[in-house]
C-alpha positions in Angstrom: 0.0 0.0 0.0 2.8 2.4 1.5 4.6 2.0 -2.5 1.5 2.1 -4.3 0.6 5.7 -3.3 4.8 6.6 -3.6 4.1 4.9 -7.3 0.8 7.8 -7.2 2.7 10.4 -6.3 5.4 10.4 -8.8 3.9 9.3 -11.8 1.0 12.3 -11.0 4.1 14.4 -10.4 4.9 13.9 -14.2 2.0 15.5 -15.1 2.5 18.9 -13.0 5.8 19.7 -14.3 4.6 19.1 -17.9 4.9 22.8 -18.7 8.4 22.2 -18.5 8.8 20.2 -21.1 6.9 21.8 -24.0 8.7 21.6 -27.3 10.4 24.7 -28.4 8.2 26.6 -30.7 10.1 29.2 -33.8 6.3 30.9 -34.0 2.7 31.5 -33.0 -0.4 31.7 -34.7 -2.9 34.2 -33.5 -6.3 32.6 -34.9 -10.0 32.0 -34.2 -12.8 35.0 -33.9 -10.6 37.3 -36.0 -11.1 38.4 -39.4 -7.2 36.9 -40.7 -5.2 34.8 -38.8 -1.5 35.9 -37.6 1.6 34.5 -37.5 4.5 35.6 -35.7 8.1 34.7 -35.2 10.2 35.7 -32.9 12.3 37.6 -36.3 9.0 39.6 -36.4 9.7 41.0 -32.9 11.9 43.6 -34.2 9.0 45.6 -35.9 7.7 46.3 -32.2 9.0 48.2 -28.9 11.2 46.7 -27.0 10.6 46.7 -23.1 13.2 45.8 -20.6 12.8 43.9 -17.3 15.3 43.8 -14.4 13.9 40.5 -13.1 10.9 38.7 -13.0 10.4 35.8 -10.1 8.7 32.9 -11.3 6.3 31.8 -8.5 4.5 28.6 -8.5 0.4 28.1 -7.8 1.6 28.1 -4.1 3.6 31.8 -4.7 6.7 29.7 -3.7 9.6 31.0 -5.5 10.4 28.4 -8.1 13.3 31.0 -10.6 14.1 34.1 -11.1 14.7 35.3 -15.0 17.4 38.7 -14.9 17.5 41.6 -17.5 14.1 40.5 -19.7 13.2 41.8 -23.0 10.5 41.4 -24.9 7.3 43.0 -26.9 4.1 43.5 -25.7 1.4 40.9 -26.6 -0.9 43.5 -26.5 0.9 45.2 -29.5 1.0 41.5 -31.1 -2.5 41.1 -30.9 -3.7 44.6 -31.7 -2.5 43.8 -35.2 -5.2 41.4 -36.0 -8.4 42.5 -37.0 -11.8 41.2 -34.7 -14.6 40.1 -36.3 -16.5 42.2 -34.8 -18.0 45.8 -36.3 -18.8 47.8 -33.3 -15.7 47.6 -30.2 -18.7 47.5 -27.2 -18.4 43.2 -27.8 -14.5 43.5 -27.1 -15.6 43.1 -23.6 -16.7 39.6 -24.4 -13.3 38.2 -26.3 -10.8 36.5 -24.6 -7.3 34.9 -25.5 -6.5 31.3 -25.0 -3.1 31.0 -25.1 -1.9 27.6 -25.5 2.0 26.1 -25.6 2.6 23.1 -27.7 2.2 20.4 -25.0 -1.2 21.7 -24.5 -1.0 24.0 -21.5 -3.4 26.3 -21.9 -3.9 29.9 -20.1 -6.5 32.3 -20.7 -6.4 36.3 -20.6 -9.8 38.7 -21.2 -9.8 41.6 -23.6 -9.9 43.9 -20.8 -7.1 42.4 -19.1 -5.1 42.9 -21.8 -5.8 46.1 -23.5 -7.8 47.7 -20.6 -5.2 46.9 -17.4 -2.3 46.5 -15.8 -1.6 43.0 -16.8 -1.0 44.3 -20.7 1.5 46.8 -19.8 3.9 44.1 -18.7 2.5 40.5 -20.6 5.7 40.4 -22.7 6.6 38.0 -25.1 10.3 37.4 -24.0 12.7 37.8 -26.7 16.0 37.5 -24.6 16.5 35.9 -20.8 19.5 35.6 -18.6 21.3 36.9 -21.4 20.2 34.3 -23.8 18.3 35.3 -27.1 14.9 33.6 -26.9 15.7 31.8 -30.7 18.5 30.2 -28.5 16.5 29.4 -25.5 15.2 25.8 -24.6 11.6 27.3 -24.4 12.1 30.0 -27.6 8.6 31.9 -27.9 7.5 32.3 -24.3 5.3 34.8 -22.6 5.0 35.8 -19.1 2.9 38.1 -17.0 5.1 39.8 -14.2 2.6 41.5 -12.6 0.6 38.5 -11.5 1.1 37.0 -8.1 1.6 33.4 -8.8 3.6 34.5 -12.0 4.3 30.7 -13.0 0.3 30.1 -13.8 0.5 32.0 -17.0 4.4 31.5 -17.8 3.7 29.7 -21.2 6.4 27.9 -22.7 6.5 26.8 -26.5 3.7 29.2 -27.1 2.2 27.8 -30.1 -1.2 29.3 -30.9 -3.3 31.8 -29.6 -7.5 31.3 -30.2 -9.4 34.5 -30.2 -12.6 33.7 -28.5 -15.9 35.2 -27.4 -17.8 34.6 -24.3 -21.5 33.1 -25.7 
């Protein structure tokens, strides 16, 4: 009994460090409720901003301190995704979209509209393009994107970011 539930524990333990082994993505496609779908590589990052981060702690679902990533740089997702066109004619629905962001092993995270373009968590929801001095086309992870401002800032660290489905709350 005592090695069944050790047997449990580590083979569920696979499952919760999954995110950690997403294959490395070169882009992301930016599809579902919009009117043309998106694709962008991590080349395309130099046609946006650039924003700089001294560090950002990576914090688990607990808020225990799991890494720390020094002098970030990225692009805004917010300027990523302003560059597709909703299908939508009138903005008052924009409240009702969201993002599903999803990584290539299937870990999925989900942001609102207003999150993103109407709050704080869009000033900072970067796309990181270099980490720890490494240039994210060299990275393990390559196109990864991370909120700082959140409290358990490991939740919506997506790694191998592979798609992202425009939705719309029915």
């Amino acid at each position: 009994m005592k090695y069944s539930i050790l047997f449990m524990l580590l083979f569920s333990g696979k499952f919760l460090v999954a995110q950690h082994q997403a294959k490395p993505t070169d882009y992301f496609v930016v599809e579902g409720k919009v009117k043309t779908k998106l694709k962008f590589t991590l080349n395309d990052a130099v046609a946006y901003p650039s924003i700089s981060l001294d560090s950002v702690v990576v914090y688990n679902h607990l808020v225990v301190k799991k890494s720390v990533l020094k002098n970030v740089k990225g692009v805004l997702l917010k300027d990523i995704l302003a560059k597709s066109s909703f299908d939508i004619n009138d903005p008052k629905p924009l409240s009702e979209y969201y993002f599903t962001c999803i990584a290539s092993d299937g870990y999925k995270v989900v942001f609102s509209w207003n999150e993103i373009f109407n709050g704080p968590v869009g000033k900072q929801l970067i796309v990181i393009t270099e980490a720890d001095g490494i240039n994210a086309s060299a990275a393990s992870q390559r196109i990864a994107i991370i909120s700082p401002v959140d409290i358990a800032t490991g939740r919506r660290y997506v790694h191998g970011l592979s798609k992202i489905i425009v939705g719309r709350v029915e």
